[in-house]
Each structure stands twice: as C-alpha cells, then as structure tokens.
C-alpha positions in Angstrom: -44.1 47.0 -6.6 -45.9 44.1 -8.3 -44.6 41.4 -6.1 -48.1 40.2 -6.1 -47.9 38.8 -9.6 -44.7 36.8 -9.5 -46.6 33.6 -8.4 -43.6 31.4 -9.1 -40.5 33.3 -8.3 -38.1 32.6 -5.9 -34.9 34.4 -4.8 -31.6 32.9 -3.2 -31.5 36.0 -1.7 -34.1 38.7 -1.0 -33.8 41.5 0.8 -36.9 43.9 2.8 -35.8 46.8 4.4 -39.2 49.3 5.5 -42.8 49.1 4.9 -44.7 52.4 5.6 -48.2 53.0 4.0 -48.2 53.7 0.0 -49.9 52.5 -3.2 -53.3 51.0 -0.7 -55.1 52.3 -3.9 -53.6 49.4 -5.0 -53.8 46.7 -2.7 -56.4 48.1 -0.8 -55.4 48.4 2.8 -52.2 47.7 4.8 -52.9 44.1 5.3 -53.0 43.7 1.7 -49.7 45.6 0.9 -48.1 43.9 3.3 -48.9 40.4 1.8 -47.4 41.7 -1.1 -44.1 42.5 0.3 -44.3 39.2 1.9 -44.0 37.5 -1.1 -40.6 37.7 -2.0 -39.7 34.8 0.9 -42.6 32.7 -0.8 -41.3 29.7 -2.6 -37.2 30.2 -1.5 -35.5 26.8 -0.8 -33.7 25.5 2.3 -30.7 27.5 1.5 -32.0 30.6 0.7 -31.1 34.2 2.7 -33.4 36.5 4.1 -31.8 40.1 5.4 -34.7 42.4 6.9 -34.4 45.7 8.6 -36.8 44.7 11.1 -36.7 48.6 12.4 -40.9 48.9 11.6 -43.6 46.6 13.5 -44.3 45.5 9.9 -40.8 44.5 9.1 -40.3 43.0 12.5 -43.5 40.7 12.3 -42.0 39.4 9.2 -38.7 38.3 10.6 -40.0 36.8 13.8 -42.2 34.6 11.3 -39.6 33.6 9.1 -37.5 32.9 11.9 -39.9 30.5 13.6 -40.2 29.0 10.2 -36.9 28.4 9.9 -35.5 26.7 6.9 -33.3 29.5 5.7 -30.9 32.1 6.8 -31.8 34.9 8.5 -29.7 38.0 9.1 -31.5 40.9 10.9 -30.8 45.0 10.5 -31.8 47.8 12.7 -30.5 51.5 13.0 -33.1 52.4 15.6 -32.1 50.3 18.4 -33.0 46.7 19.3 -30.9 43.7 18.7 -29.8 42.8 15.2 -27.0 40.8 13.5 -26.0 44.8 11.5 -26.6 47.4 13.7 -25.7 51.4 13.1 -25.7 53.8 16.0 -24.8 57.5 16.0 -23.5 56.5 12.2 -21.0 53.8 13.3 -22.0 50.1 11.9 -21.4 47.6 14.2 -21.6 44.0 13.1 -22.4 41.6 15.6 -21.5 44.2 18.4 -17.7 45.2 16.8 -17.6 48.4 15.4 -16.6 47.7 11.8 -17.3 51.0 9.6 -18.1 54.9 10.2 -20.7 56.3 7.8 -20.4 59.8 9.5 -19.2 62.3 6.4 -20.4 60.4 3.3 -21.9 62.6 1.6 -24.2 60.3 -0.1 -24.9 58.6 2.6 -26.9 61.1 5.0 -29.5 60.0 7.3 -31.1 57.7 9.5 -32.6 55.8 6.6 -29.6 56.1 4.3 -28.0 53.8 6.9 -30.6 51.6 7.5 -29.9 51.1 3.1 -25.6 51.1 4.2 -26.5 48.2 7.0 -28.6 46.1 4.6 -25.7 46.8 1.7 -23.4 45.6 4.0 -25.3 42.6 5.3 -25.7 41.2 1.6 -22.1 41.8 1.2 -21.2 39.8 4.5 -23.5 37.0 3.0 -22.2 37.1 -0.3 -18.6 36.6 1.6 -16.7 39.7 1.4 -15.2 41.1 4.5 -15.8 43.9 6.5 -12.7 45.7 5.4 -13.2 45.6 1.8 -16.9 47.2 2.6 -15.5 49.5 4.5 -13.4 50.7 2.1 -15.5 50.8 -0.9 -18.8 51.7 0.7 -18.2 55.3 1.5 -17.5 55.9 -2.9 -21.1 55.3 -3.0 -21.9 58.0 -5.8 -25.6 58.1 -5.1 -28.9 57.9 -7.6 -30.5 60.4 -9.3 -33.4 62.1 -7.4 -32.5 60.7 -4.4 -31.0 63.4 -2.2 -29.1 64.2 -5.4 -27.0 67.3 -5.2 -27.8 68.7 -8.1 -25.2 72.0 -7.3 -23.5 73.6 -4.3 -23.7 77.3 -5.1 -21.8 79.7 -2.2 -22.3 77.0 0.5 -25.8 76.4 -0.5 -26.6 72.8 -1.6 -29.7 72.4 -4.2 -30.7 68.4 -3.2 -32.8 66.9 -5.7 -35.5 64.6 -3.8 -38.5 64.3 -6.3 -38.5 60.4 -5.4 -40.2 61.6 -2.2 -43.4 61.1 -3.4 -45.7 60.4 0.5 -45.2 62.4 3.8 -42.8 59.3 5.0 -40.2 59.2 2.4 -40.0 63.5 2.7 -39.7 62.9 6.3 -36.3 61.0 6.1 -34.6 64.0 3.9 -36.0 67.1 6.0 -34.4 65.2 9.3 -30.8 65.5 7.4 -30.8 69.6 6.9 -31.1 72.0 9.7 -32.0 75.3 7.4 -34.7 74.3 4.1 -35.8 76.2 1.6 -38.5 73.7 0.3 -40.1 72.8 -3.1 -42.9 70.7 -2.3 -46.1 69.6 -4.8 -47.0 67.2 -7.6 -49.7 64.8 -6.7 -50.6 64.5 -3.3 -50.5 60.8 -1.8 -53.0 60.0 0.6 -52.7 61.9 4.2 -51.0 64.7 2.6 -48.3 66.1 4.8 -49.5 64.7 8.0 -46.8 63.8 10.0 -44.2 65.8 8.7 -44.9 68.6 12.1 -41.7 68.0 13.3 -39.8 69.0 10.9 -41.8 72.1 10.1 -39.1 74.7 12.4 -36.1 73.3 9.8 -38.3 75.2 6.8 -37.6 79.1 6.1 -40.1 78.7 3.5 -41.9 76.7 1.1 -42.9 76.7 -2.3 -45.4 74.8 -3.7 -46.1 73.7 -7.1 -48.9 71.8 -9.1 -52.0 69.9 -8.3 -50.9 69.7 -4.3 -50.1 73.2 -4.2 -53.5 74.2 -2.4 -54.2 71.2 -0.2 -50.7 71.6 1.2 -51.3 75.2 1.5 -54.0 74.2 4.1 -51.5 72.1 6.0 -49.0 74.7 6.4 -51.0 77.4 6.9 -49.5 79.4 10.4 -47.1 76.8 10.8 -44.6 77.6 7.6 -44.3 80.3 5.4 -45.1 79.2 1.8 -45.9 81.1 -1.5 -47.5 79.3 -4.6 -44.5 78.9 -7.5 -46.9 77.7 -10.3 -44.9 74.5 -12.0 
C-alpha cells in the first residue's frame, strides 16, 4: 500500500507474492494498482533480487518482464503448478525439483496460500544464504499473526479462528478452503463485489452470521444458498 509514492526507493531485495483486485478506489482500476505494485523493482541496481510468486496472470506478467530485463536476480514461486525455482505440491516444498520440507501439520501454516507465504519465506532465506535444513527446521515454529487465521481458542475440539484481516471475497476465500465444517462471522464494510466468488465454498458453511453495515447486502448473496441470521455488532 502506498508504493506509488516512494519515487526514489530502491530495495536489494523485494519480494511480490499475489495481486487480486482491492483498494481500485484508490488507484482507479487494475491497470493502475498494478503499476503500483510494480514499483518496488523500479530503481533496484544490477545486483538486486527479485522473488515473485508468479501463481496469478498479474504476478506472472511481472516476472516474465523483469526476466527479459534482466539485470538482476530472479527467483520464481508457484504452489499452483507451473515451473518455478520454489515450488509446493500437495504441502511438500520442493526446491529446484528436490523435495526439501513438508508443511503438512503446521498449524500455522494451513492453506494453499499459506504456502505460497512458506515458499516465498523460504526463497528469501535461500537468497540470504541459509540452507534448506536450517529452514526446514525452524519454519514449521512459525507462531502465526494476529488476525490472521489466529486461533483465538480450541474449546471441545472446536477451533474459534480469528480472520478479521479478510477484508474482500479473495482473501475470505483462502481461509474457508482450509475448514471442512464453518460456523461463519461475516460483515463490516463490504469491499467492492461483495461475496461474489466465494460459491464454492458455500456447502463448508452450517451457518452464518452477519454483523454491521454488510449485514444486509450479504444477506442478499446468501439468501437460499446458506443459512444466516443477522447478529447485530
């Protein structure tokens, strides 16, 4: 956020791992948000690193630019196929086509886009010269951050996960894929399209409950597809 105003900076290494539509009240329309993300390769010298996840069109137009470029290093991710320098399939990270860590079982880890953030962690690592064992190793204490897919409690084998960071359709997307049975707290302020493209996920919710100024538009959306009450704030 803001990378549009840092005119001068310039990173020895910079990371970009996803781009998926948010904050176009700010920069208008993709194209312009885009640009923005851009900007952290501008101005980085001959030696500088580039590691993208290059698992979005977006992501992967970036790369192949940079690449043709050339002038710097480039190290590529991707958890959802395609080839890459840090790859994760079925949860195992392979590097370079070796299998070099499991990410099955940690607990903070969960999710297709939690190892897209373990592949690009241990790409930077790899750059920054440690080896693969010592990631291995120390990886998996990960403890987590708050509100993202925090578990707040586990109360008679029911886990209460705090993901209030999911703030558009996308991010919620990535945490509903991880649970098989949801109980659902959903509201606040509603980004632009709602809750579209969340349908698939709609058979892992018993019910929802929705709070705040979203509360009725997200009604709608459900509406004979998910059971939902209104819970006030």
């Amino acid at each position: 956020y803001q990378l549009e105003l840092l005119a001068s900076a310039s990173f020895d290494m910079a990371c970009l791992i996803n781009i998926s539509p948010d904050h176009l009240d700010r920069h208008g329309d993709m194209a312009g948000y885009v640009a923005a993300k851009r900007r952290i390769f501008a101005g980085a010298g001959r030696q500088s690193e580039a590691v993208i996840a290059s698992d979005d069109d977006y992501t992967r137009a970036i790369a192949d630019e940079l690449d043709r470029a050339g002038g710097r290093h480039l190290t590529r991710v991707a958890v959802a196929g395609g080839a890459a320098d840090v790859t994760v399939t079925n949860g195992i990270l392979f590097e370079r086509g070796v299998p070099a860590m499991d990410l099955n079982g940690v607990a903070t880890l969960l999710g297709r886009h939690n190892w897209q953030n373990a592949a690009m962690a241990y790409a930077v690592a790899r750059r920054l010269g440690l080896s693969s064992d010592t990631i291995a190793k120390y990886l998996p204490t990960y403890p987590g951050l708050p509100h993202r897919q925090e578990l707040v409690a586990n109360i008679d084998g029911i886990r209460f996960i705090n993901d209030s960071k999911a703030t558009n359709a996308e991010a919620a997307a990535r945490a509903l894929d991880c649970y098989e049975t949801i109980y659902w707290i959903a509201g606040g302020l509603a980004k632009a399209g709602g809750l579209s493209g969340l349908e698939p996920w709609y058979s892992r919710i018993v019910e929802a409950y929705l709070v705040c100024a979203a509360a009725e538009p997200f009604a709608r959306s459900l509406n004979g597809h998910v059971p939902h009450r209104h819970a006030g704030d």
